[in-house]
C-alpha positions as CSV (number, residue, x, y, z in Angstrom):
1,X,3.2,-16.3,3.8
2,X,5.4,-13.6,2.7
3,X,8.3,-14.1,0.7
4,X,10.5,-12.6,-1.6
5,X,9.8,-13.5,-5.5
6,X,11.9,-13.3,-8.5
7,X,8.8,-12.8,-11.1
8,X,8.9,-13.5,-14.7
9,X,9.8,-9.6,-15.8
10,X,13.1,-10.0,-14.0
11,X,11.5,-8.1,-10.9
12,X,11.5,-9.0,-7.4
13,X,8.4,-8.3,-5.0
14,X,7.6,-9.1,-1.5
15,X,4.3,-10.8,-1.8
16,X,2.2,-13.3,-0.2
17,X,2.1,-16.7,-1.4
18,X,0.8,-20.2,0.1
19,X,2.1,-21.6,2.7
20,X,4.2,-24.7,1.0
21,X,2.9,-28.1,0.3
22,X,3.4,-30.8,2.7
23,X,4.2,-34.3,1.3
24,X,5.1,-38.1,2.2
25,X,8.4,-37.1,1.1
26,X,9.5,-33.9,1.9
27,X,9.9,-31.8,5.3
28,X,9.3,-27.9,5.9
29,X,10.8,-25.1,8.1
30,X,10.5,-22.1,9.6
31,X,13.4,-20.0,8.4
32,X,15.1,-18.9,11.4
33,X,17.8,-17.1,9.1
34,X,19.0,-16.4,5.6
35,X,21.5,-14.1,4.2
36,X,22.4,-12.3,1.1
37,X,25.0,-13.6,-1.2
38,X,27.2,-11.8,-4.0
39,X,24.7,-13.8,-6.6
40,X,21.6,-12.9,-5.1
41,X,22.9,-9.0,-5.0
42,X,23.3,-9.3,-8.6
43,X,20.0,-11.0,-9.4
44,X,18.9,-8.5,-7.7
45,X,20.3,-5.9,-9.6
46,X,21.0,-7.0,-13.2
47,X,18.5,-10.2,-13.0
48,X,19.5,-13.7,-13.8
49,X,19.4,-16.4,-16.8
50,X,19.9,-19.4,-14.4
51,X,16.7,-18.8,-12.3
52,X,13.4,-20.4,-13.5
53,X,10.6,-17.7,-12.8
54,X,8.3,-16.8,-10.5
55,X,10.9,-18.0,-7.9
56,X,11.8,-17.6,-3.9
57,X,15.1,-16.5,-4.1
58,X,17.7,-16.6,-1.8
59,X,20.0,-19.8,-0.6
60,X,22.0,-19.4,2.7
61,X,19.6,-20.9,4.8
62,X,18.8,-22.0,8.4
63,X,15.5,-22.9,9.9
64,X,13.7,-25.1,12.2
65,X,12.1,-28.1,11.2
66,X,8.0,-27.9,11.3
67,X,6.8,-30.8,9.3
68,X,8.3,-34.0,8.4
69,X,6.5,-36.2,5.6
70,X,6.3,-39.9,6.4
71,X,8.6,-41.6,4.1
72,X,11.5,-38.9,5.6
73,X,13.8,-40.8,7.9
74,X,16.2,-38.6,10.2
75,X,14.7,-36.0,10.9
76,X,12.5,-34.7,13.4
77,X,10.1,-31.9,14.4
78,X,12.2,-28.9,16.3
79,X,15.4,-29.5,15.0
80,X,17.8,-26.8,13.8
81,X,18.9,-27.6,10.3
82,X,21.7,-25.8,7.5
83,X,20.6,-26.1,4.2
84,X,23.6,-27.4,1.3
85,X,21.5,-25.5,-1.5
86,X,23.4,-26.8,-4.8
87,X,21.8,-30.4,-5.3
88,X,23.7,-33.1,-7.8
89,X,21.7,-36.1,-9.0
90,X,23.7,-38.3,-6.7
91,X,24.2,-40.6,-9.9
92,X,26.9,-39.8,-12.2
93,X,30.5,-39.6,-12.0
94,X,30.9,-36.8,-10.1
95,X,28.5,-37.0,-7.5
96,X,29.6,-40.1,-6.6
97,X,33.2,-38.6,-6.2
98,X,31.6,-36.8,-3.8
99,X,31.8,-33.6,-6.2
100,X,27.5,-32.8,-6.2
101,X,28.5,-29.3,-6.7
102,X,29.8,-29.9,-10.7
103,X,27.1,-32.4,-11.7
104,X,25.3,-31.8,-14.6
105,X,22.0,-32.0,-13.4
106,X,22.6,-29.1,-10.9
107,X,19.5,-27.8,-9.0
108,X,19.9,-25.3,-6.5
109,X,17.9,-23.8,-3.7
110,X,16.5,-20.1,-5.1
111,X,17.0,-21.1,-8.6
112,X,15.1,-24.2,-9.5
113,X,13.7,-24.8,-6.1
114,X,12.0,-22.2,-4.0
115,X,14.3,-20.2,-2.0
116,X,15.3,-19.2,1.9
117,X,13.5,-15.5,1.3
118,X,10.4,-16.4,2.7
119,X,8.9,-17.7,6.4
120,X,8.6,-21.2,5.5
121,X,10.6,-23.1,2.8
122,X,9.9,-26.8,2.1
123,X,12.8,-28.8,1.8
124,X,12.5,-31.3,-1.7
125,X,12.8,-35.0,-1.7
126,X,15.8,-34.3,-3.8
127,X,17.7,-32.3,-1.0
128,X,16.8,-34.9,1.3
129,X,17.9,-38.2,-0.4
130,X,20.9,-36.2,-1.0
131,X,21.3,-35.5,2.4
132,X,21.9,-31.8,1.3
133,X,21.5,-30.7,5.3
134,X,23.4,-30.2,8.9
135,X,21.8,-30.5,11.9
136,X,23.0,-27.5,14.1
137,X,24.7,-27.9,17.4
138,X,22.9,-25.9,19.5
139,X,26.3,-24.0,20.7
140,X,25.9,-22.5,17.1
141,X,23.4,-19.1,16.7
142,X,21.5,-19.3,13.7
143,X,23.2,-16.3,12.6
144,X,26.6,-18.0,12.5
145,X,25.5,-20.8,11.1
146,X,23.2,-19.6,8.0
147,X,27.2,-18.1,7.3
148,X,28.4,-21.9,7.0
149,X,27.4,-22.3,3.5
150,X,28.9,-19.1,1.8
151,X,32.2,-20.1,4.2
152,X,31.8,-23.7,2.4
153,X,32.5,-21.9,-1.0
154,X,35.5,-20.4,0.6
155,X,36.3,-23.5,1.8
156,X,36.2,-25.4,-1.6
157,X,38.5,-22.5,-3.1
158,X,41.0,-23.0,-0.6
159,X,41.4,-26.9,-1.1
160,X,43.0,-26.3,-4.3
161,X,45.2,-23.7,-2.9
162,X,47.4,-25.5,-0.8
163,X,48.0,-22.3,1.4
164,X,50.7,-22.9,4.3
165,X,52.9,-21.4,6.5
166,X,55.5,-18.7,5.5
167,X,53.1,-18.0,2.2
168,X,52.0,-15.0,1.1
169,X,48.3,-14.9,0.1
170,X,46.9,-11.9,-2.2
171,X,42.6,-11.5,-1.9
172,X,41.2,-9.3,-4.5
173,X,37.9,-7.8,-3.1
174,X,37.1,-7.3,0.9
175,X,33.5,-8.3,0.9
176,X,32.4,-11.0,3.5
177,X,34.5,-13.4,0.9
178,X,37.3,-11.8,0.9
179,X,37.3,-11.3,4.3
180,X,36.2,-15.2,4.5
181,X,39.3,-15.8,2.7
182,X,41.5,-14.0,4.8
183,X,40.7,-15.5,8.0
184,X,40.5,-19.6,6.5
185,X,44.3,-18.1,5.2
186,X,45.0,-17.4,8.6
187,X,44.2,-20.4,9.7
188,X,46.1,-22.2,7.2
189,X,48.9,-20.5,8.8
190,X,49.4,-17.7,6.2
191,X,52.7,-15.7,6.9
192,X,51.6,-12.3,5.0
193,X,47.5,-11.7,3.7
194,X,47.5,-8.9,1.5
195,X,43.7,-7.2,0.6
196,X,43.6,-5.5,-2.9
197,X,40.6,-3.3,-2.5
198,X,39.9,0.5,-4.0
199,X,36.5,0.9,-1.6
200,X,38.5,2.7,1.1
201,X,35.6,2.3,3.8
202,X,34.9,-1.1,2.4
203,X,38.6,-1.8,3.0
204,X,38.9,-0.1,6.5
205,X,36.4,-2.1,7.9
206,X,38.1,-5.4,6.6
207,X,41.1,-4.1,8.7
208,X,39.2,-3.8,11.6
209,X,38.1,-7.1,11.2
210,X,41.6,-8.4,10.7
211,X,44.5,-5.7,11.8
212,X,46.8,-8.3,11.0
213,X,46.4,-7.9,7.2
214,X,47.9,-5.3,4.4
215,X,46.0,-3.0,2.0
216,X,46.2,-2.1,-1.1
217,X,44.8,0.4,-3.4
218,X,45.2,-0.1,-7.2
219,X,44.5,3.8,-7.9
220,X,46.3,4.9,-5.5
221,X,49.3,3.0,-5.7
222,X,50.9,0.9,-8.1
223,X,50.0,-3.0,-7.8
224,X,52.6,-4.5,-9.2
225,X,55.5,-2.6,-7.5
226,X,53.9,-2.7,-4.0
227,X,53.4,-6.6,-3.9
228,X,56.9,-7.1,-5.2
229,X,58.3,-4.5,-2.5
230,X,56.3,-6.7,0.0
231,X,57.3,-10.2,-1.2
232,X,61.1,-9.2,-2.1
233,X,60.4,-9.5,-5.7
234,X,58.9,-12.9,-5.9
235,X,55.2,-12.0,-6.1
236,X,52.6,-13.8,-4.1
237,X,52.3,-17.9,-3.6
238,X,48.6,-17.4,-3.8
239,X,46.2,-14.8,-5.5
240,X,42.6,-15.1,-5.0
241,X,40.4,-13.0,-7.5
242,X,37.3,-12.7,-4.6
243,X,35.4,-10.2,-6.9
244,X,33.6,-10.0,-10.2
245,X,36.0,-8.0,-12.3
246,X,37.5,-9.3,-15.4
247,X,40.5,-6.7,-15.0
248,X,41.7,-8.0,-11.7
249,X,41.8,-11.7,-13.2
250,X,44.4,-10.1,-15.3
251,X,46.4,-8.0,-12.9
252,X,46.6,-11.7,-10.6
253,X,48.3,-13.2,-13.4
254,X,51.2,-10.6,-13.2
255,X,51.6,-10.8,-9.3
256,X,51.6,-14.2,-8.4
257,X,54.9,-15.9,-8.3
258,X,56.5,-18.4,-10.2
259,X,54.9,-21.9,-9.4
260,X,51.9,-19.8,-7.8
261,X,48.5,-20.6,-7.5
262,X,45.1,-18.2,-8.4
263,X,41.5,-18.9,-8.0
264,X,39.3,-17.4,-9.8
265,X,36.2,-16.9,-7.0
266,X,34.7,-14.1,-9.0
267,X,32.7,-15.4,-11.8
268,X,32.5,-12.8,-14.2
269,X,28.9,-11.6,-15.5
270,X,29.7,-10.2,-19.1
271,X,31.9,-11.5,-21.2
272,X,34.6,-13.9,-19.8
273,X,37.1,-13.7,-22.7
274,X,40.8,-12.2,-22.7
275,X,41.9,-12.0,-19.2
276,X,44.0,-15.0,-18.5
277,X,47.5,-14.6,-20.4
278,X,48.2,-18.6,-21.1
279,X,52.5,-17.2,-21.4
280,X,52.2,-16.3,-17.7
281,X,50.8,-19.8,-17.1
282,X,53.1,-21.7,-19.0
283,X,57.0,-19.7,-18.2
284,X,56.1,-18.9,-14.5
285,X,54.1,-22.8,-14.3
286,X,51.5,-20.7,-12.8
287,X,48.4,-23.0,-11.4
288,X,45.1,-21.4,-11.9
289,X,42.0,-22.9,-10.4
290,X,38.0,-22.4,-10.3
291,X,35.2,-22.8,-8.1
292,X,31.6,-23.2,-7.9
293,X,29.6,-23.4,-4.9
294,X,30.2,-26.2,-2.5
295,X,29.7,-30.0,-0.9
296,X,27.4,-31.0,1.8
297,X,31.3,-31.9,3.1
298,X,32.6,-28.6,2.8
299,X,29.1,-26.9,4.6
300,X,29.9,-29.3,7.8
301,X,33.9,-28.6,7.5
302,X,32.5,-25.2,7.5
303,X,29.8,-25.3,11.0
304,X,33.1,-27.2,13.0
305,X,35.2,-24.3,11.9
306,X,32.4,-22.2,13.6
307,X,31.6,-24.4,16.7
308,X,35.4,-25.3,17.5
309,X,36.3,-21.4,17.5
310,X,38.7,-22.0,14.5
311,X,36.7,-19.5,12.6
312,X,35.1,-16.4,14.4
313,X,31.9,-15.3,12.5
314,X,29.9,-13.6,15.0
315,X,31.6,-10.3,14.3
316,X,30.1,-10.0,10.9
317,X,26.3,-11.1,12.3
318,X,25.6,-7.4,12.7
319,X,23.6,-6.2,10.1
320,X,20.0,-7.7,10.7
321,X,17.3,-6.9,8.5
322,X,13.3,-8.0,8.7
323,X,12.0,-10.3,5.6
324,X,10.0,-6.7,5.1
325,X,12.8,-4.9,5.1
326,X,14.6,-6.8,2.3
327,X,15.4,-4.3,-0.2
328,X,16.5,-2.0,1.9
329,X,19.5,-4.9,3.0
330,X,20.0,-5.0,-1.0
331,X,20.2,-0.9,-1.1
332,X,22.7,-1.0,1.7
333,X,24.5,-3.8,0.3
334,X,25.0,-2.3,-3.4
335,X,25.5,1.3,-1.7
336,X,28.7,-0.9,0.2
337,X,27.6,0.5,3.3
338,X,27.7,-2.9,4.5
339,X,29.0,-6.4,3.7
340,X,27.0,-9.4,4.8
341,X,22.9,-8.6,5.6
342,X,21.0,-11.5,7.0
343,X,17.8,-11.3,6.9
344,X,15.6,-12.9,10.2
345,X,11.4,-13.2,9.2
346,X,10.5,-11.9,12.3
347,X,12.8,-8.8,13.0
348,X,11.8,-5.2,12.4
C-alpha cells in the first residue's frame, strides 16, 4: 500500500509497503482522511528526534473500519471512527486522572506507531484498550471530523484559560490554530479577539474567516501601544502564543494584563531558554500555562462542537490533496499559501 515514510536519514518518501498485520487484538482501516499538522510540517522540514524510524507519519486521522481482530469488543466492520493519537499507559497517576496526554509512557500515532499517511493504518491493542477512538455520527464529513483532534488541542489550551464574556483574547499566529483559537474564543463569549500576525495574506484570510476579529502587524505597527490603545491601557485578559517563535513568548508577557493568563501553544524547536520574564509573572500575578496534545475527552468535546454547529469547520476543508500528492500539500503549506491540507488516499 502506499504510504508516506519517515526513513532513518530523516527523509520522507512515498513508497509501497505491506498492507498491515491483522491480529486477535487489534482492528484496521481504510483512511478516509488525514491532515497535516504544525508538527508534521516541521518533521517534514527540519526532521524529528521524537519519531522512531522508518515510520508512517502523520496523526489526524479518520477511517473506516475493515477488520476487527477477535478479542476487540465494540467495534464493528463499516464504522466511521476518529483516532485520539497520543496513547498513556492507562496506569499511573495521570492517566487515571484522566490526563493520558502527560503520561510518561506516551506513544503516539506517527511517532511510535505507524501513522494516518498511508491507505490502511492498523489501530494497536494499545489505542484500543485505551479507548483512544470516536465513532463518527454520520451527520459529520470525514473532512470535518479528521479536524476534531487538532481542535482537541485547542480545546485543552482553552480549559486553562478561563476565557469569558467582556475579555479580550490576543492569538499570536493565524494558522488553522490560531484561527481554531479564535473561533472556541468566540464561543466562550469573547468580547474583543485580537490576531498578531506579520503574513499579511496569511492574516487576510484569517479575516475572512472571522470579520469579527482585529489585526495586527508587529512590523508594521507597534505591539505594545496598539493592544493598550485597544484595551484602554490594561492589556489583554488572555494571550495565546499559537506559533513557534520564542520572541513572541516574550512580547505576550508585556501585553497581557495584570492577573492575565498566556498559553504557550507554540512549542519552540531550538532552544527554549530566556523568554519568559519571571518579574512580569510575579508584580502583574500573571498565569502562564502549557499544553500538549490532548484527551480522548477533549477529541469528543471536540466532534459535538462540530455536530451541534457550535464550531463551523467546513470552511477550512478546502484544500484537498491525493496521498500522491503529499509533498506538494507540504510545499503549499511551508510556502503559507494555504493553512490546513488534508490529504484523502483516493483523490487526485
Amino acid at each position: 500500500m502506499l504510504s508516506y515514510i519517515y526513513e532513518e536519514n530523516k527523509e520522507l518518501l512515498l513508497k509501497d509497503i505491506p498492507f498491515p498485520k491483522k491480529k486477535p487484538n487489534n482492528a484496521l482501516i481504510k483512511i478516509n482522511a488525514s491532515s497535516i499538522c504544525g508538527t508534521d510540517l516541521r518533521t517534514y522540514r527540519f526532521g524529528s528526534s521524537k519519531i522512531t524510524p522508518p515510520r508512517v507519519v502523520g496523526h489526524e486521522v479518520v477511517g473506516e473500519i475493515v477488520y476487527v481482530g477477535e478479542e476487540v469488543k465494540d467495534l464493528s466492520i463499516g464504522e466511521r471512527i476518529q483516532i485520539v493519537p497520543a496513547i498513556g499507559c492507562g496506569k499511573c497517576r495521570l492517566c487515571l486522572n484522566g490526563r493520558t496526554n502527560l503520561c510518561d509512557e506516551l506513544k503516539t500515532i506517527g511517532f511510535q506507531y505507524d501513522g494516518a499517511f498511508a491507505e490502511y493504518m492498523e489501530m494497536p491493542s494499545d489505542l484500543l484498550r485505551q479507548r483512544n477512538f470516536n465513532k463518527i455520527d454520520d451527520c459529520i464529513s470525514d473532512e470535518e471530523a479528521v479536524l476534531a483532534e487538532p481542535v482537541a488541542c485547542v480545546i485543552n489550551s482553552q480549559e486553562f484559560l478561563n476565557i469569558n464574556r467582556g475579555n479580550t483574547v490576543a492569538i499570536f499566529g493565524s494558522g488553522f490554530i490560531g484561527n481554531m483559537h479564535v473561533e472556541l474564543a468566540r464561543l466562550k463569549g469573547a468580547k474583543e479577539i485580537i490576531i498578531i500576525e506579520i503574513n499579511e495574506s496569511r492574516a487576510e484570510k484569517c479575516k475572512e474567516y472571522n470579520p469579527d476579529i482585529k489585526i495586527i502587524n508587529p512590523k508594521k505597527d507597534n505591539l505594545h501601544d496598539s493592544i493598550m490603545e485597544i484595551t484602554n491601557g490594561y492589556g489583554t485578559d488572555v494571550t495565546i502564543v499559537a506559533c513557534s517563535v520564542g520572541s513572541a513568548q516574550s512580547d505576550a508577557m508585556k501585553i497581557t494584563g495584570k492577573l492575565g493568563r498566556i498559553s504557550l501553544f507554540g512549542g519552540l524547536p531550538d532552544n527554549s531558554l530566556g523568554f519568559i520574564d519571571s518579574n512580569i509573572i510575579h508584580y502583574k500575578e500573571i498565569s502562564v500555562y502549557g499544553v500538549h496534545a490532548s484527551t480522548a475527552k477533549q477529541n469528543r468535546l471536540g466532534l459535538e462542537y462540530i455536530k451541534e454547529g457550535k464550531l463551523d469547520v467546513k470552511k477550512y476543508t478546502n484544500n484537498i490533496f491525493g496521498l500522491n500528492k503529499i509533498e506538494n500539500a507540504f510545499e503549499c503549506l511551508k510556502n503559507e499559501e494555504i493553512i490546513k491540507a488534508i490529504i484523502k488516499p483516493k483523490s487526485k
